[in-house]
ZALUM-375984 format. One record per atom (N, C-alpha, C, CB): residue number from 1; residue in three letters; x, y, z. Coordinates in nm, 3 decimals. Atoms other than C-alpha are relative to their C-alpha. Glycine has a CB too. Example, Ala and Ser with C-alpha at 12.3 -4.5 7.8 and 13.67 -1.06 7.14 Angstrom:
2
1,ALA,0.089,-0.119,0.000
1,ALA,1.230,-0.450,0.780
1,ALA,0.090,0.120,0.000
1,ALA,-0.099,0.003,0.125
2,SER,-0.082,-0.119,-0.006
2,SER,1.367,-0.106,0.714
2,SER,-0.077,0.109,0.073
2,SER,0.041,0.046,-0.142
//
This chain:
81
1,UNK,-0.137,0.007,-0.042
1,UNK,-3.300,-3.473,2.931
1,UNK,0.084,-0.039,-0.120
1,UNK,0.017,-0.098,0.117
2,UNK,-0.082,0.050,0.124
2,UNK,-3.051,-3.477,2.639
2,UNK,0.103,-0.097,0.064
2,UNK,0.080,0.129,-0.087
3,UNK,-0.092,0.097,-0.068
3,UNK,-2.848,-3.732,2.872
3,UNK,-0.034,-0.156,-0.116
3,UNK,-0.056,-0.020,0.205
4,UNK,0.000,0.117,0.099
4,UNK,-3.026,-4.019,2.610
4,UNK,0.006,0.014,-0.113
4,UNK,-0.088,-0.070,0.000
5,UNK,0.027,0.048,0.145
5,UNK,-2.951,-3.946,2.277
5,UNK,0.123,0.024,-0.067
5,UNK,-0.122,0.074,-0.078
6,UNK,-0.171,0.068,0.092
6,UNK,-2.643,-4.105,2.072
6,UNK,-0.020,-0.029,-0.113
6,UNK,0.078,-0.147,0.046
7,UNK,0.047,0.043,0.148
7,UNK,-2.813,-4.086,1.742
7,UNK,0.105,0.068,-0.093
7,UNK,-0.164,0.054,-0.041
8,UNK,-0.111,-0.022,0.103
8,UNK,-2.557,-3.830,1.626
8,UNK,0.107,0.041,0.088
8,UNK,-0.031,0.112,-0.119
9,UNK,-0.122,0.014,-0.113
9,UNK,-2.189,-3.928,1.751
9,UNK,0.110,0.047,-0.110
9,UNK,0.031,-0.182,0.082
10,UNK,-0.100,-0.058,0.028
10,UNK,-1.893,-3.746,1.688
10,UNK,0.132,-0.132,-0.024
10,UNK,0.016,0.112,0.119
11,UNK,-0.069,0.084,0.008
11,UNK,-1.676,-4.058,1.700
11,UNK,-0.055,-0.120,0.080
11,UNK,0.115,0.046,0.028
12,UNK,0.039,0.104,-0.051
12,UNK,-1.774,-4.427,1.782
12,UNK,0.156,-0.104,-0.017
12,UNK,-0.148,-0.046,-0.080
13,UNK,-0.098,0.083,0.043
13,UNK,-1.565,-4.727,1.822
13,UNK,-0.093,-0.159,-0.009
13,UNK,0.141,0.011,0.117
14,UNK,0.062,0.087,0.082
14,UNK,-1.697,-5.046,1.704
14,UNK,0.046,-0.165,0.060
14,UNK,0.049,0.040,-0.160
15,UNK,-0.033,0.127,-0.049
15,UNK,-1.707,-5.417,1.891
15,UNK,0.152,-0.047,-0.008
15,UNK,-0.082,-0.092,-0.072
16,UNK,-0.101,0.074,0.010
16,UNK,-1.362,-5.557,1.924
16,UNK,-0.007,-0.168,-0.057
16,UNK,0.045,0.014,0.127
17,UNK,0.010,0.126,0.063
17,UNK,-1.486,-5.930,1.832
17,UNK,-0.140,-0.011,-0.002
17,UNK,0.072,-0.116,0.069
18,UNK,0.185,0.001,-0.030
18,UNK,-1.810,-6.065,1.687
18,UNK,-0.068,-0.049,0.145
18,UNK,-0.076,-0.118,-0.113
19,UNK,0.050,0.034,-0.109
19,UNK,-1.859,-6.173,2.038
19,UNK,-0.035,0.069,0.110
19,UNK,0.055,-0.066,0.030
20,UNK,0.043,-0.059,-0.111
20,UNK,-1.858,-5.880,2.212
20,UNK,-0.022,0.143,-0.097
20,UNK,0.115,-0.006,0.145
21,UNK,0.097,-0.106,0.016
21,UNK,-2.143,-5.594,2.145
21,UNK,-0.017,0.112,0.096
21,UNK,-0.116,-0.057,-0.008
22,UNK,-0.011,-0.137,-0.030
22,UNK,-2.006,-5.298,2.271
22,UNK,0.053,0.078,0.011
22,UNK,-0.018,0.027,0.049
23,UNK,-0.014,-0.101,0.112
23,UNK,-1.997,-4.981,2.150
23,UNK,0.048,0.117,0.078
23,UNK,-0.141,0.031,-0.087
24,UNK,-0.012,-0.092,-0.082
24,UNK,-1.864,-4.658,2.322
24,UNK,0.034,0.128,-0.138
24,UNK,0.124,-0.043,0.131
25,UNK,0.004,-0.103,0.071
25,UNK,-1.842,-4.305,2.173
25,UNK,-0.020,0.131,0.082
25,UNK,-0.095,-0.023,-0.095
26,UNK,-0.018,-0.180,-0.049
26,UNK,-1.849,-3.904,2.220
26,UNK,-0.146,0.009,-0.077
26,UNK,0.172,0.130,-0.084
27,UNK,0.107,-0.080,0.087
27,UNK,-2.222,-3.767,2.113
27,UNK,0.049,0.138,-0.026
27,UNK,-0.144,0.011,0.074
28,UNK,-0.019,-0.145,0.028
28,UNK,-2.270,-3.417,1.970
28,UNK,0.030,0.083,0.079
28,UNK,-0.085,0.053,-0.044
29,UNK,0.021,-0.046,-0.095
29,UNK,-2.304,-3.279,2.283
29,UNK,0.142,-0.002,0.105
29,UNK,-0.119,-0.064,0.035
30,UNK,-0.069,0.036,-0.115
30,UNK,-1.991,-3.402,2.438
30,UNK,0.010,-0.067,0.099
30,UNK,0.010,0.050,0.037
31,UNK,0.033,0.049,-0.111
31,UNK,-2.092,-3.657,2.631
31,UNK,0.002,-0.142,-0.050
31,UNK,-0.126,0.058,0.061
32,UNK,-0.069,0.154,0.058
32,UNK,-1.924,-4.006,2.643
32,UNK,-0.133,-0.119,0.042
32,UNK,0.189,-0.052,0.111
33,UNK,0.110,0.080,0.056
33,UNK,-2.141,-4.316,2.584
33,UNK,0.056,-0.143,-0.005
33,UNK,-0.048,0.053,-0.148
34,UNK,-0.051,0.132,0.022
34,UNK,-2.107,-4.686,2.640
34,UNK,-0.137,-0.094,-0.042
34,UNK,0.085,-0.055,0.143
35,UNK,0.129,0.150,0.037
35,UNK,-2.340,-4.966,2.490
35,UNK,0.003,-0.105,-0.017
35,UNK,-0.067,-0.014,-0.093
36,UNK,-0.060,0.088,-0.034
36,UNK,-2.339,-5.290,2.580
36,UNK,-0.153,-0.145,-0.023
36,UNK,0.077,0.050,0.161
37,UNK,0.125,0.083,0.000
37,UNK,-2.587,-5.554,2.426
37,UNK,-0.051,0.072,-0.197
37,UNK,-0.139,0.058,0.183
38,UNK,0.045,-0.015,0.147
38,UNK,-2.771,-5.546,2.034
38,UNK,-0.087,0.114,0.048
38,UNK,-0.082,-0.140,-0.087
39,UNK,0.137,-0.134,0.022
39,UNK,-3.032,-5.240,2.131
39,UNK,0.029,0.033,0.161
39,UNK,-0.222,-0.066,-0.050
40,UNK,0.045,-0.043,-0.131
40,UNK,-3.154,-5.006,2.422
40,UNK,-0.097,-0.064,0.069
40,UNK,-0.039,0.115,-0.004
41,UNK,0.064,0.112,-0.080
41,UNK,-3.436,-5.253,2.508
41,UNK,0.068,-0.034,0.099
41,UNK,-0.024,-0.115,-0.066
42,UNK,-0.022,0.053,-0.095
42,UNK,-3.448,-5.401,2.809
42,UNK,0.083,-0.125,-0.032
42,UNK,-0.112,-0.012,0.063
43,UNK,-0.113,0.118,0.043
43,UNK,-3.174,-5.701,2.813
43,UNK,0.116,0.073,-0.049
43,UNK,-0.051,-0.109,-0.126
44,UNK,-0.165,-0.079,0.066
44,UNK,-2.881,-5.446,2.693
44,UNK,-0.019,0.113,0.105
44,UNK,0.013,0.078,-0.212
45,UNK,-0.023,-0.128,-0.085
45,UNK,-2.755,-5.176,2.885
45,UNK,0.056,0.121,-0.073
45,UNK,0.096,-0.030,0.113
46,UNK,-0.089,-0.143,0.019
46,UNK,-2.584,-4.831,2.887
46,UNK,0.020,0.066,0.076
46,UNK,-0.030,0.086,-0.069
47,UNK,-0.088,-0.069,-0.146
47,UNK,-2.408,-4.550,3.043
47,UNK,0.051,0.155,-0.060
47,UNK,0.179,-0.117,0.055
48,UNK,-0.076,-0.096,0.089
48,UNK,-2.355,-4.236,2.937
48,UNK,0.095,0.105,0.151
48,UNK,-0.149,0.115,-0.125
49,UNK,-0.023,-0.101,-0.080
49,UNK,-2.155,-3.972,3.157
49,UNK,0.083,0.119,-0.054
49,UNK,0.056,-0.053,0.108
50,UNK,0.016,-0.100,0.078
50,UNK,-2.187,-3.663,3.063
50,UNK,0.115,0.139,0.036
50,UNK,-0.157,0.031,0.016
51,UNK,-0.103,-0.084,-0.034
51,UNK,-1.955,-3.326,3.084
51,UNK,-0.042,0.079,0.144
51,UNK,0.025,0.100,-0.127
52,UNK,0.033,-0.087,-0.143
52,UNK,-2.150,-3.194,3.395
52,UNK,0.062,-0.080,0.127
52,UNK,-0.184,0.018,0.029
53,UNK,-0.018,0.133,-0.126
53,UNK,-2.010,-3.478,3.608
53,UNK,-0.138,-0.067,-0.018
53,UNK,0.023,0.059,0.195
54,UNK,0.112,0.092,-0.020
54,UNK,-2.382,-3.621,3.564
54,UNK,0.027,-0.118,-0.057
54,UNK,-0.121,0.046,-0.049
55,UNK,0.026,0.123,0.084
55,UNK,-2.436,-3.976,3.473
55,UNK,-0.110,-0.088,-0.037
55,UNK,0.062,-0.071,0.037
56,UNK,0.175,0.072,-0.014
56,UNK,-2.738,-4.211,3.326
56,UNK,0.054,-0.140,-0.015
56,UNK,-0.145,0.045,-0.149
57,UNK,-0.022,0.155,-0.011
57,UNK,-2.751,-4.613,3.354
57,UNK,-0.093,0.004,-0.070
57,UNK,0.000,-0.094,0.127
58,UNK,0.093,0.086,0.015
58,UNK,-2.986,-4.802,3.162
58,UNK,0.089,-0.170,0.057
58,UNK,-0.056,0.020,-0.176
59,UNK,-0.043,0.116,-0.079
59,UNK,-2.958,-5.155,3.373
59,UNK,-0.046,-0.151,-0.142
59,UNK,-0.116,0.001,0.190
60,UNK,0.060,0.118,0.058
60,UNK,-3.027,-5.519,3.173
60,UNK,-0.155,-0.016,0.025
60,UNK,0.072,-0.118,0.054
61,UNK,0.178,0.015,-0.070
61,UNK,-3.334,-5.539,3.347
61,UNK,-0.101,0.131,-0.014
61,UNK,0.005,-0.026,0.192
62,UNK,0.101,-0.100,0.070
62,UNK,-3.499,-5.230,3.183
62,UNK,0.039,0.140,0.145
62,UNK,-0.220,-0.089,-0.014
63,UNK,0.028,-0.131,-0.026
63,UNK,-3.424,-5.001,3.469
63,UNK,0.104,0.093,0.037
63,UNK,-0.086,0.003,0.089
64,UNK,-0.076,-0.101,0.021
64,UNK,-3.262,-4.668,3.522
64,UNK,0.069,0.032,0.129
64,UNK,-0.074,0.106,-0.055
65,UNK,-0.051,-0.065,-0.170
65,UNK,-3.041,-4.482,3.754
65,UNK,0.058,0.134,-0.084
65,UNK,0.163,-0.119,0.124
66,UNK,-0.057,-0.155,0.047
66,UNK,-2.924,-4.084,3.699
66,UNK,0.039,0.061,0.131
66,UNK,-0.123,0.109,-0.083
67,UNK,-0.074,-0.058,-0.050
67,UNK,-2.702,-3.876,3.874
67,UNK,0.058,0.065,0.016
67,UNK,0.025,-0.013,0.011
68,UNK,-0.075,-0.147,0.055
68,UNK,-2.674,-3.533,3.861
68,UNK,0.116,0.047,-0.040
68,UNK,-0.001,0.079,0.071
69,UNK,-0.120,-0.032,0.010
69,UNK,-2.330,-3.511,3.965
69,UNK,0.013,0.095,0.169
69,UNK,0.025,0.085,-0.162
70,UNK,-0.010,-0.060,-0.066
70,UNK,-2.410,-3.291,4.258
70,UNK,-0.059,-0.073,0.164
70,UNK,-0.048,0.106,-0.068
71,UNK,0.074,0.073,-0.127
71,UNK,-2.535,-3.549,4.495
71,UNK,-0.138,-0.082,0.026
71,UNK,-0.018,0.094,0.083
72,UNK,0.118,0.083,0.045
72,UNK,-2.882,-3.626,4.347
72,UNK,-0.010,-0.097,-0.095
72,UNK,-0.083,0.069,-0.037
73,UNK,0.043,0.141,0.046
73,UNK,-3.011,-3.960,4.244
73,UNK,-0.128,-0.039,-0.019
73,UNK,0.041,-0.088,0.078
74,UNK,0.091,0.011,0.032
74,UNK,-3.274,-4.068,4.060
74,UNK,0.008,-0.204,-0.052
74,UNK,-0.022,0.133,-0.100
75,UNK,-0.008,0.135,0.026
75,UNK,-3.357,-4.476,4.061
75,UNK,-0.138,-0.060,-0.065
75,UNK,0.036,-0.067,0.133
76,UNK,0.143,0.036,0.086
76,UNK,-3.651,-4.632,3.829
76,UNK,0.043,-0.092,-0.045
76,UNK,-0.069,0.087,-0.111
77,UNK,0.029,0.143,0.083
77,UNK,-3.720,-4.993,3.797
77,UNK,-0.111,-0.009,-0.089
77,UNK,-0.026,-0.116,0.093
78,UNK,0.000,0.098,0.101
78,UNK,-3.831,-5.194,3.554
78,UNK,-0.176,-0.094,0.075
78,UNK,0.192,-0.107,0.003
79,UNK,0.122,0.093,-0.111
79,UNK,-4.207,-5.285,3.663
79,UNK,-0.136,-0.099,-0.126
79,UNK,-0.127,0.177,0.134
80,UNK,0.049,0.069,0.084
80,UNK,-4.324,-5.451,3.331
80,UNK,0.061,-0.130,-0.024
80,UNK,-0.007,0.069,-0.095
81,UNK,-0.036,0.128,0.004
81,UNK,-4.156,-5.764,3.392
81,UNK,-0.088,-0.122,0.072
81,UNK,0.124,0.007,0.052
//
């Protein structure tokens, strides 16, 4: 699913204070991007939602949620805790 990858971003914007770690942006693809926490590890989150109407979560707690856009939902915890 190219819904996770923000390695190459067309424009980012960059913490507002050292206190707050997070990051939002456009990937290559067109598809906006929020990050919220030092990494994708579990303990930080994200969010991307993408140009199809779909959207992906990563949660604090390691787990996921996706959302086509068309009504389907896909939910996956976090079972290594």
């Amino acid at each position: 699913m190219s819904t996770n990858s923000n390695t190459s971003n067309n424009s980012q914007t960059q913490p507002s204070n050292n206190n707050d770690n997070s990051y939002s942006g456009v990937n290559d693809q067109g598809n906006s991007w929020t990050h919220h926490g030092d990494s994708v590890a579990p303990g930080s989150s994200y969010h991307y939602s993408n140009k199809n109407d779909s959207y992906y979560y990563q949660n604090p707690d390691g787990s996921t949620y996706y959302n086509d856009g068309k009504g389907n939902s896909t939910y996956k915890r976090n079972d290594n805790k």
